[in-house]
C-alpha positions in Angstrom: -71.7 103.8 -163.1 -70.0 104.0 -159.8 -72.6 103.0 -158.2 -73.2 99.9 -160.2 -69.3 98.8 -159.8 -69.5 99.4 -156.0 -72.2 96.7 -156.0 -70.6 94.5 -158.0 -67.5 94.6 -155.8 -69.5 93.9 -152.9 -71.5 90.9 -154.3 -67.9 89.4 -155.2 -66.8 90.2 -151.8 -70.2 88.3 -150.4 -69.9 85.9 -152.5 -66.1 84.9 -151.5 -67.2 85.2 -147.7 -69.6 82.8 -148.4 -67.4 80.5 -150.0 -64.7 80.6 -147.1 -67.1 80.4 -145.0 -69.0 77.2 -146.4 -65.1 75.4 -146.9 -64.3 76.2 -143.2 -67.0 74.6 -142.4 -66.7 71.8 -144.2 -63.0 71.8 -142.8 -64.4 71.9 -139.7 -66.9 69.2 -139.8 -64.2 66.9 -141.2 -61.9 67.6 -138.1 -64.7 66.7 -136.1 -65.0 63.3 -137.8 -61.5 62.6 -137.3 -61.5 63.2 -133.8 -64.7 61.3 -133.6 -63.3 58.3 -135.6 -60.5 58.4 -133.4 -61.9 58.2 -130.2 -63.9 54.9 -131.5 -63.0 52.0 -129.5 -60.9 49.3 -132.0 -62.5 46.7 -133.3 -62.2 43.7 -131.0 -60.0 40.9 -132.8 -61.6 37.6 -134.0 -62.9 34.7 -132.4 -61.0 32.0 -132.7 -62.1 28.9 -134.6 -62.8 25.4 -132.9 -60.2 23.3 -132.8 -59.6 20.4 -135.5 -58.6 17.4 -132.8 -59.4 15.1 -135.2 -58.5 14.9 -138.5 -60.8 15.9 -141.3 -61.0 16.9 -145.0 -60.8 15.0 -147.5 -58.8 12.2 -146.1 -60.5 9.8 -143.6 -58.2 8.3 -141.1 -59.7 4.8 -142.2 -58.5 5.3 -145.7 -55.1 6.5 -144.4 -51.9 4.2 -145.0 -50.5 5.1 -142.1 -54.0 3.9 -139.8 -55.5 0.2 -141.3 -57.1 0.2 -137.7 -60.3 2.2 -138.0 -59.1 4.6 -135.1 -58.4 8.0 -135.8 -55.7 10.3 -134.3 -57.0 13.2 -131.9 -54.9 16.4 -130.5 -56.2 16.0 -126.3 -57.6 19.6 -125.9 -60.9 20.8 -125.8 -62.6 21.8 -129.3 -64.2 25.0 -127.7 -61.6 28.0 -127.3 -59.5 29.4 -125.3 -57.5 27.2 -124.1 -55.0 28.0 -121.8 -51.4 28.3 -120.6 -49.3 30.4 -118.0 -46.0 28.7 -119.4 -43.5 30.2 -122.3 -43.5 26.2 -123.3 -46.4 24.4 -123.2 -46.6 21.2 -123.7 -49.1 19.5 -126.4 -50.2 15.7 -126.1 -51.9 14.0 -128.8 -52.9 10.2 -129.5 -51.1 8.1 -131.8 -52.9 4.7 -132.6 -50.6 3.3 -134.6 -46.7 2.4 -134.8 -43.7 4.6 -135.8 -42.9 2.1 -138.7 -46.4 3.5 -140.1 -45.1 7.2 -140.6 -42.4 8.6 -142.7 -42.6 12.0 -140.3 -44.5 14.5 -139.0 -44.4 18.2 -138.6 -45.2 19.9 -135.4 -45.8 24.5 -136.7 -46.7 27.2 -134.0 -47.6 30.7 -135.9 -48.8 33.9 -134.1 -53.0 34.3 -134.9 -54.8 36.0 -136.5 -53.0 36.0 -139.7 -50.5 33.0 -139.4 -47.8 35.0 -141.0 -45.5 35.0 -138.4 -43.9 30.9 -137.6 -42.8 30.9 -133.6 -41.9 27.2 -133.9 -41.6 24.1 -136.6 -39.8 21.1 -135.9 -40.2 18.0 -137.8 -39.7 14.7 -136.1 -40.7 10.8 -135.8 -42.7 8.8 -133.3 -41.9 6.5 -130.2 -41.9 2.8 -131.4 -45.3 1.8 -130.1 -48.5 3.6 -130.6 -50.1 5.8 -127.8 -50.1 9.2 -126.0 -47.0 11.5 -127.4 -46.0 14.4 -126.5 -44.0 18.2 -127.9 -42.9 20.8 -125.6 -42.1 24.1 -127.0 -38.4 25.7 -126.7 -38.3 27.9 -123.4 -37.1 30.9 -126.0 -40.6 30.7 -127.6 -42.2 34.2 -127.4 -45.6 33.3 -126.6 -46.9 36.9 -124.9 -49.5 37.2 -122.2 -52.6 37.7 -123.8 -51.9 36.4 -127.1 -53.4 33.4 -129.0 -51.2 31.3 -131.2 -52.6 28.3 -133.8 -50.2 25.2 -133.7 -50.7 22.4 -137.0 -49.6 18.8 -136.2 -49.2 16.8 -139.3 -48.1 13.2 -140.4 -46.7 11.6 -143.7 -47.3 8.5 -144.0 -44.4 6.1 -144.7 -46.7 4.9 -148.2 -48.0 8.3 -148.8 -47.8 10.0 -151.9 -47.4 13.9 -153.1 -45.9 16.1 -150.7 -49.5 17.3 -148.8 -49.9 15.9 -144.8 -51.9 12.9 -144.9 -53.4 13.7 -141.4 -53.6 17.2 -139.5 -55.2 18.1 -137.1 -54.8 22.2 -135.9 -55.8 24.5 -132.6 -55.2 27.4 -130.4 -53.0 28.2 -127.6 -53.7 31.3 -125.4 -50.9 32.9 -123.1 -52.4 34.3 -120.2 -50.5 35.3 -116.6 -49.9 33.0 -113.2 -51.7 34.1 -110.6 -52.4 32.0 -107.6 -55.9 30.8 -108.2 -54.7 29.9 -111.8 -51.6 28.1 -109.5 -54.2 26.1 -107.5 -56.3 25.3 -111.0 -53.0 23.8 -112.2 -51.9 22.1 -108.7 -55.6 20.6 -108.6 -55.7 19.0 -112.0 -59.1 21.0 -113.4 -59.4 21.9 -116.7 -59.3 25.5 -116.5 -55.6 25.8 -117.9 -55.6 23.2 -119.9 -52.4 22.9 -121.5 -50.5 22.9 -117.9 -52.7 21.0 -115.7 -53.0 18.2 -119.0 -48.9 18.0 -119.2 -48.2 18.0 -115.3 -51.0 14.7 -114.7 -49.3 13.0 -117.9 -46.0 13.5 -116.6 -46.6 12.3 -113.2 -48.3 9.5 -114.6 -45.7 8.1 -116.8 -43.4 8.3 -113.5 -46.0 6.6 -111.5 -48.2 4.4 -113.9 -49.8 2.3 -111.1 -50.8 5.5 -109.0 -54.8 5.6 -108.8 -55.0 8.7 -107.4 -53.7 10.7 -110.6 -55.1 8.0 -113.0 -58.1 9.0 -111.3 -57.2 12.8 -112.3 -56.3 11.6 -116.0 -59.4 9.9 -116.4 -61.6 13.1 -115.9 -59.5 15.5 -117.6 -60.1 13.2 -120.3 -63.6 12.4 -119.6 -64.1 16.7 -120.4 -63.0 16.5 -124.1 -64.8 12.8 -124.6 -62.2 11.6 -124.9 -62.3 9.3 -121.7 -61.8 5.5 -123.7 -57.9 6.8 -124.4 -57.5 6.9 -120.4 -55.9 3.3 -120.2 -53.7 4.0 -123.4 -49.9 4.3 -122.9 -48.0 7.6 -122.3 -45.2 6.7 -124.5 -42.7 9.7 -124.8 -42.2 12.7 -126.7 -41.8 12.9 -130.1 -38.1 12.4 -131.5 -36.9 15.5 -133.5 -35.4 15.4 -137.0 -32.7 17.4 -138.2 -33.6 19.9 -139.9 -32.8 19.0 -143.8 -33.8 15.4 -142.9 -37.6 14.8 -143.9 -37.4 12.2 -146.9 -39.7 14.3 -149.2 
């Protein structure tokens, strides 16, 4: 009888070796998983989307009360991303083909991307007086980090619109990336490489300096990269005039 309980005690005693041993195992294995999963590179973020420079949906600007003259609006950047900045407030330019008196007001919204959940900027604001190029330079306290994109949405209401949805957006991205000096010379030479800068600083010295052929010569082909080169000989009228902030009419 001794016998038989001595080998009972000792299966037990296998059998809970076996058990440990199988669990430590397992404990072991999962460890190694962890550590495996761990030192997996992160998923890279998402592409962005190609910018909307014209506006779309279910609204065409034809059928628009604030455009009767078959043109549409257009954001002046490229539809293929990134585009670029070095600056903390870049400046956006977009063309306008018809009158203040058209629109009730527009509404300019910068928000960190991917996710959109964080709002860096919004102003809402009206137009110059006569139709043409316009233009909205972020705040110099906008956080816009090195290395970061950013989606902006510019939108109009038009002055006969109805229901309190945009009746014309158009949207795109904005990437932050550092100055160095061959971006420097990219800007100084007018190429399209940083887009947002080397766009602003022609437009600028071309509204000083309408008659100069040299930078309407610079103009012209910036434009001429985003097809958009029949809106070279249209006016660069201004920047847009912010509202205060309760003061929207809707």
């Amino acid at each position: 009888m001794r016998n038989f309980n001595l080998i009972g005690k000792c299966s037990m005693i296998l059998v809970a070796l076996a058990i440990g041993c199988s669990l430590q195992a397992v404990s072991a294995q999962t460890v190694s998983d962890a550590v495996t999963i761990s030192q997996r590179p992160p998923n890279p973020p998402p592409s962005p989307p190609p910018n909307d420079t014209r506006p779309g949906g279910g609204l065409s600007p034809q059928d628009s009360s604030c455009n009767p003259l078959n043109r549409s609006m257009q954001a002046l950047i490229p539809v293929t991303n990134p585009v670029l900045t070095t600056t903390n407030s870049p400046t956006f330019l977009f063309y306008i083909p018809f009158a203040a008196d058209q629109v009730q007001f527009g509404e300019f919204t910068l928000l960190a991307w991917p996710g959109e959940e964080q709002r860096l900027h919004q102003i809402r604001f009206t137009l110059p007086q006569t139709p043409g190029i316009v233009s909205i330079s972020l705040p110099p306290q906008t956080e816009l980090q090195e290395g970061n994109s950013y989606r902006w949405y510019f939108q109009l209401y038009c002055q006969d619109g109805t229901g309190t949805q945009p009746d014309l957006t158009v949207n795109g991205m904005v990437e932050r990336v550092a100055l160095t000096p061959d971006r420097e010379r990219q800007i100084r030479d007018a190429t399209p490489d940083i887009w947002y800068d080397a766009l602003a600083q022609v437009a600028g010295q071309l509204q000083a300096s309408p008659q100069d052929a040299q930078l309407r010569e610079k103009w012209r082909s910036l434009l001429q990269t985003i097809d958009a080169e029949d809106l070279a000989q249209e006016a660069i009228v201004g920047s847009i005039i912010p509202l205060p902030a309760a003061s929207s009419g809707r």
